[in-house]
N, C-alpha and C positions, 0 to 999 in steps of 0.2 A: 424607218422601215426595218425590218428585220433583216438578218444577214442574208447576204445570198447563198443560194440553194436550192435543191427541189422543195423544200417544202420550208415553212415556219418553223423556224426551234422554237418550244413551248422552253425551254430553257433560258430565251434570250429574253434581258430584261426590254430591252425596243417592240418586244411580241406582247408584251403587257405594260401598257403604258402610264406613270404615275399619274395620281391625280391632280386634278386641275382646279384652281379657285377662281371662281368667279368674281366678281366685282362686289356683289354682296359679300363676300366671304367664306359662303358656305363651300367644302371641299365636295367635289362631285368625283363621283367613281368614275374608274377607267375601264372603258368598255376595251377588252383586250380584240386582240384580232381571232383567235380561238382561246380556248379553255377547258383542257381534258379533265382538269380535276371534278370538272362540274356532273361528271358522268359517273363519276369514281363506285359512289355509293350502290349503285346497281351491280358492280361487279367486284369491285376490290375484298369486300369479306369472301366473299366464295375461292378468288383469286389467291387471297392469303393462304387460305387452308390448300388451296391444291398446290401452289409451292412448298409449304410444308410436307404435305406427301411426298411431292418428289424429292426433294433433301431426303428423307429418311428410307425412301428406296431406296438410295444412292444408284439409280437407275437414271443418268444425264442425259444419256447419247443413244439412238437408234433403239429408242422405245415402244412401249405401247401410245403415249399419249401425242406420239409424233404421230403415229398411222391414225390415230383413230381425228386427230385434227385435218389431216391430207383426205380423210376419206368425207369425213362434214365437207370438207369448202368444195371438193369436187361438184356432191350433190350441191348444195348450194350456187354453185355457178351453173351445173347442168354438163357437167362433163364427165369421160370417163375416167382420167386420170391425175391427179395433183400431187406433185414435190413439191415438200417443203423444202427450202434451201433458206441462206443465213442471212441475205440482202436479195432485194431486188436486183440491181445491179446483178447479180452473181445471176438470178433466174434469168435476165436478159442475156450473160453471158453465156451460161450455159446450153442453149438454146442455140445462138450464133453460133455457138463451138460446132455442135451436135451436127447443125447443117450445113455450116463451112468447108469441115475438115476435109469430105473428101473432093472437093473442088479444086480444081487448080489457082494458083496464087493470082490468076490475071482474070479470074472470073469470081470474083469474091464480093463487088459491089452491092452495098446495102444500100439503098431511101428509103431517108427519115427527115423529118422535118426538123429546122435550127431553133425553133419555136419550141423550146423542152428543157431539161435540164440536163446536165452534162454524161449523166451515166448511161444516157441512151446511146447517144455515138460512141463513149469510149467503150464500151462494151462492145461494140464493133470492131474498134481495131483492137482491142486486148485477142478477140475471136479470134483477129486475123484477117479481118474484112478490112473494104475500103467505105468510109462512108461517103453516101453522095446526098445533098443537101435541095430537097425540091421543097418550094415555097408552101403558104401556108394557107387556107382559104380565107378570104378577108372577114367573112362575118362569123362563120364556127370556130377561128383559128385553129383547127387542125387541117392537118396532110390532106395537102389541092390533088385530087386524081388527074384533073388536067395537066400540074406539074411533073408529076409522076409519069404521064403517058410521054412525056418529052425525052427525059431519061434512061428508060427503060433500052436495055440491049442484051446482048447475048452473053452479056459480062456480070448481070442484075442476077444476085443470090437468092436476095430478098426484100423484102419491105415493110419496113415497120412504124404502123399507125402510131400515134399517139394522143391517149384520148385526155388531152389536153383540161387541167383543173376539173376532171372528171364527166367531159361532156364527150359523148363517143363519136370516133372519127367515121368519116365517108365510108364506110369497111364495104357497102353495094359498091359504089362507085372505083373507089378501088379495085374490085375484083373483072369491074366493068371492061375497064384499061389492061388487064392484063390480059383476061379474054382476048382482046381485039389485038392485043401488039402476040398473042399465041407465045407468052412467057409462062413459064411454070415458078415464077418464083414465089417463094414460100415467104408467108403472111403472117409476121409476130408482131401481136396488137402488147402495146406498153400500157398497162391499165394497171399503173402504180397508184396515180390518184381516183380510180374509177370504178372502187369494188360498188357491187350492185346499180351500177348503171346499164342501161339494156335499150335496145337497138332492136326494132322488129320482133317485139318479146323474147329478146335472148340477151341474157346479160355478159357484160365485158368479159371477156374470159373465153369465151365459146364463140365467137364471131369470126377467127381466123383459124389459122394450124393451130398456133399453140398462143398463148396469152402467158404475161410475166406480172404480177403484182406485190406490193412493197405493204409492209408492217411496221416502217418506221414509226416513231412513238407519234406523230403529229397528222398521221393519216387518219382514216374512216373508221378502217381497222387496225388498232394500232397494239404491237407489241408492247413489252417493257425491258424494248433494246430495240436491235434489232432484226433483221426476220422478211421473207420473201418467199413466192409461191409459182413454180410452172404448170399449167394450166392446158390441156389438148387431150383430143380425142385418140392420139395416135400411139396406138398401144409400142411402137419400138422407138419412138423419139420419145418418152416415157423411161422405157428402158435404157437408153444409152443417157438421157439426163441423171436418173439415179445413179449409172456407175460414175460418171464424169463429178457428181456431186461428192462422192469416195472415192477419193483417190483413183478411178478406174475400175475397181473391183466389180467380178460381175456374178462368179460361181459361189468365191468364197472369198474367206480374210487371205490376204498373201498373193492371192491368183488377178494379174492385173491383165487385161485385154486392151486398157487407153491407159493413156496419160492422164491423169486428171487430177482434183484440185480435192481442198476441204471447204465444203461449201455447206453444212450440213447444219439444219435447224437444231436446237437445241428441245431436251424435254420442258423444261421452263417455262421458254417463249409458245411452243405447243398446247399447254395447258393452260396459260391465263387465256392466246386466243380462241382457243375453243370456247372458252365461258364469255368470251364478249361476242360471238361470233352469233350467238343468241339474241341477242340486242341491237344487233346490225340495223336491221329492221324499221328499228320504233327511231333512230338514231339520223338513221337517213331520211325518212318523213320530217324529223325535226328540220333539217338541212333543206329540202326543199320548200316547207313551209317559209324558211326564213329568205330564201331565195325567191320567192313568189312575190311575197309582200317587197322587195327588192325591184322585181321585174315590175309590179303596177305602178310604181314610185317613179319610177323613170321612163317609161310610156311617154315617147312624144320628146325626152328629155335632150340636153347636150350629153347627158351622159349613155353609154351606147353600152350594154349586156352582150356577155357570150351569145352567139345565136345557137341555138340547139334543133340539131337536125328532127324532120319531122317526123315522129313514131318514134323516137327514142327520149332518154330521160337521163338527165346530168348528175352525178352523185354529188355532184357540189362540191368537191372537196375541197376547194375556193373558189369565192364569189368576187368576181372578176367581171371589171368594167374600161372600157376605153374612154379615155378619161381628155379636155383641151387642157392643156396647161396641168398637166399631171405632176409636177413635183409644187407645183404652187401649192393642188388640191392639197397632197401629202403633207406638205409643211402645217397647212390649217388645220388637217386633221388632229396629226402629233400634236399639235398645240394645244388641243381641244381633249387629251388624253383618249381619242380613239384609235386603236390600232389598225395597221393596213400595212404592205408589204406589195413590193414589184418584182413580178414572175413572167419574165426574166429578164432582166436589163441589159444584155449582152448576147446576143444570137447565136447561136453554135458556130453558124459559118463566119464569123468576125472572131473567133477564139484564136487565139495564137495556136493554140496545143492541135489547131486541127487546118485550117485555111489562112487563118492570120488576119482574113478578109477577101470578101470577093463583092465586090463593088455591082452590084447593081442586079444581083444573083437572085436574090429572096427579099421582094422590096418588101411586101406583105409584112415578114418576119421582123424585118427593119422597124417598119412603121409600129406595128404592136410595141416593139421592145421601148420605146419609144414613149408609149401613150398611156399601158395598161397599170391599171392599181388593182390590189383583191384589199375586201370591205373583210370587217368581221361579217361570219356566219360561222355557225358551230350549235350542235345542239345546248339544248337548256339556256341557249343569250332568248332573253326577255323580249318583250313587247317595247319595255320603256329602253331597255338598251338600242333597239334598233331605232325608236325615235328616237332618239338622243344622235344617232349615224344622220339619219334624214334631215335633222333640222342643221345638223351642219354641214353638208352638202346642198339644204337649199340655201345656205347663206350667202 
């Protein structure tokens, strides 16, 4: 498996697996679990030259090519507002900061489901929040609103979906339980892995207050580092995210109104994604095509697909199955030089850094952490690559 993490390092050699000889002798290729290079040629000559540019602007920081990529992904998502900031992570944070702060220290609770990776919660408490940990749905694995409605008090800050390997979470359903418990608390969907995925014809980003999405190099949309984006219709949680992303500053240089951080995208990362941001598109048809032919393969099977709620559409960003005897599969795959990886072996609320454990809390969460493997899927894998997955899994 690849290391853990939110996502695959395309850097680790376990994410691309050597090849394998057969009994004949002939070496067969290793179908990796993704492979960004395979994309490269659509975008890296254009990409070249507008890094160049920017070197010889000597123009790095608070750009033009920073506004004019924030102002693409807004439209692109369908909203009115988008900060670029330098991780995800940081856009999660910033965001908890934004609505936390003026809250008192005993009414700061966040739910979020332990079925995620770890920058969800800890961006919670870095906020200053407490996170609280509500189970998972057993067949979409994202945030159970029926968990959430149990939780929910007069203590509840927030609640933050997460649209889990890019399939979007209950976000109706959530708002359902809130409605009915007459909370006002505010709605930050995690759609790190979930750019162009869409819910009710509206995609990740636009479904709650504000939406956080990730450019790590091994996502959908991926920088060439790293890179994150907040996302909401709310023209002063906008405004207080930008100054918080500078230092605080709000009129000018020197004049600070908050305390705040350096969170700020770079012109670099700005300009290669605006030119893949183009290509998103054609990128993610690949991704569900290769998902599909996945989903008819195991129709009826032991092995069990994310379920994808109905009227929405999964960006794939891993192809993710619940699996009997899940580290046997793994071991046969690895052997077979195909790559796969488990997301997430260790549940938030079993984290030391956070509960230590809570026995019997998020059995859901348990049981996934437990069972799930992701398959290679990645634009441009082949026909014969993905036979080559099938015929070892039917083995």
């Amino acid at each position: 498996m690849t290391r853990g993490g939110q996502n695959p390092d395309v850097n680790d050699p376990a994410a691309v697996p050597s090849s394998t000889v057969p009994s004949a002798g002939e070496p067969v290729p290793p179908v990796p679990l993704m492979d960004p290079k395979r994309a490269y040629d659509a975008w890296g000559p254009a990409a070249e030259q507008a890094v160049v540019e920017v070197l010889r602007s000597h123009c790095y920081l608070k750009g033009p090519r920073v506004a004019a990529f924030e102002d693409a992904f807004a439209a692109e998502v369908g909203v009115a507002e988008a900060i670029a900031v330098d991780s995800c992570t940081d856009a999660l944070f910033l965001v908890l900061r934004a609505v936390l702060q003026d809250r008192p220290p005993e009414a700061r609770e966040v739910i979020l489901p332990p079925f995620t990776f770890v920058a969800t919660a800890s961006a919670v408490v870095n906020a200053g929040g407490t996170p609280i940990f509500a189970d998972v749905d057993p067949a979409t694995w994202n945030l159970s609103p029926a968990s959430v409605a149990g939780l929910l008090n007069e203590r509840t800050a927030a609640v933050v979906p997460v649209h889990i390997f890019g399939a979007p979470a209950d976000v109706t359903g959530l708002r359902e339980v809130l409605a009915a418990a007459g909370s006002n608390a505010f709605l930050l969907e995690d759609a790190a892995q979930a750019v162009q995925a869409t819910l009710g014809g509206k995609q990740a980003g636009a479904l709650c207050d504000a939406g956080a999405f990730s450019f790590y190099p091994s996502k959908n949309l991926a920088a060439v580092g790293d890179g994150g984006i907040v996302t909401t219709d709310d023209t002063d949680l906008a405004a207080m995210v930008r100054a918080l992303r500078d230092h605080g500053q709000t009129r000018k240089m020197y004049d600070h109104d908050h305390v705040g951080t350096n969170s700020r995208m770079d012109e670099l990362q700005a300009a290669v994604l605006h030119l893949k941001l183009a290509h998103l598109a054609g990128w993610t048809a690949e991704r569900r095509a290769v998902a599909a032919r996945y989903d008819a393969a195991f129709a009826g099977g032991t092995l069990q697909p994310q379920a994808v709620l109905p009227g929405s559409a999964s960006a794939y960003h891993l192809y993710t199955v619940r699996a009997p005897e899940r580290d046997a599969l793994r071991a046969r795959l690895q052997a077979a030089g195909i790559g796969c990886g488990v997301y997430y072996p260790v549940p938030l609320h079993r984290q030391a850094c956070f509960a230590g454990g809570q026995e019997g809390a998020c059995p859901e969460a348990d049981a996934l952490s437990a069972a799930v493997i992701s398959l290679p899927c990645f634009p441009g894998m082949t026909a014969a690559e993905q036979d080559r997955v099938l015929d070892v899994l039917a083995s």
